[in-house]
N, C-alpha and C positions, 0 to 999 in steps of 0.2 A: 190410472195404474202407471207404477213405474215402467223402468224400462227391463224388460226382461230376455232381450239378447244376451247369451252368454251359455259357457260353461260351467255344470254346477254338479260339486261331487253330493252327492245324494247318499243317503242309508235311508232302507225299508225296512222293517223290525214284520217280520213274518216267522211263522214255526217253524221254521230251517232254518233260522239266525237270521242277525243283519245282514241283509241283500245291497252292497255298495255297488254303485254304476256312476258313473256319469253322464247325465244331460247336457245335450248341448242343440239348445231351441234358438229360433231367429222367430219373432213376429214378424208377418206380412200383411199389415193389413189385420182383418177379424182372422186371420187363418194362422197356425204354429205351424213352422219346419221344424225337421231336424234329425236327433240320433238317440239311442238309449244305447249306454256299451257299458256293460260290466262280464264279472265273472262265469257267468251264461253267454254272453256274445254280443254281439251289437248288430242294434237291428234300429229300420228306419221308424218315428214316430207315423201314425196314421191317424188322420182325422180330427190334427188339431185344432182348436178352435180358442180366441179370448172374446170373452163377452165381460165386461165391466173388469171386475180386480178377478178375476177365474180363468185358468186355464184348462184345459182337459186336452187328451188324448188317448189312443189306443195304442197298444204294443201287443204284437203278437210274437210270442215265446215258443221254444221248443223243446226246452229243457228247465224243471227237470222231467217236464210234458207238455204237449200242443196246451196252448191255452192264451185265450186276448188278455190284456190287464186294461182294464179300465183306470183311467189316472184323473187326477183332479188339483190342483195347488192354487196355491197365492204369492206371490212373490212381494216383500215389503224388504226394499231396498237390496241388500247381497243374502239374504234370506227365503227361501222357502219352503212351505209346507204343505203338505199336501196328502191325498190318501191313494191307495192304488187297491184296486177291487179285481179279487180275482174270482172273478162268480159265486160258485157255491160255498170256494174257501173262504169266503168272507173279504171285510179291507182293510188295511194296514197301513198304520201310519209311515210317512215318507217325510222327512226333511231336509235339508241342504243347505250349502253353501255355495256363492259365486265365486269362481277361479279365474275368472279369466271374462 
């Protein structure tokens, strides 16, 4: 796996429109730091994790209601993609760009 330090403006395509945020993860090791901040707020990533070319984490949200989002991507070079599972609502594709 590349290197996947960085900031990265992200769109999620869910049934409230495209959701832009920006990620901003550091690898340590097999564990993901970092941040999710968009239009909802910005909140800390939990429970990140890289195993091979995969990243996951969890975000817990409060708006536009309580709810974790399960996340998942790949990142190939200033590229990534990835899906975000919001339980019963189903998951939604997420892609991005590196900024920085």
């Amino acid at each position: 796996m590349g290197d996947v330090d960085g900031s990265w403006d992200t769109v999620t395509k869910t049934p409230l429109g495209d959701q832009r945020a920006t990620l901003t993860i550091r690898q340590e090791g097999s564990s993901l730091v970092g941040s999710y901040s968009g239009a909802m707020g910005s909140v800390d990533i939990e429970e990140g994790h890289v195993e091979g070319d995969t990243l996951s984490w969890k975000v817990s949200v409060t708006v536009p209601m309580p709810l974790t989002l399960d996340c998942t991507a790949r990142v190939e070079g200033d590229s990534i993609t990835g899906e975000v599972g919001a339980g019963a609502f189903g998951s939604f594709p997420m892609t991005g760009t590196r900024t920085a």
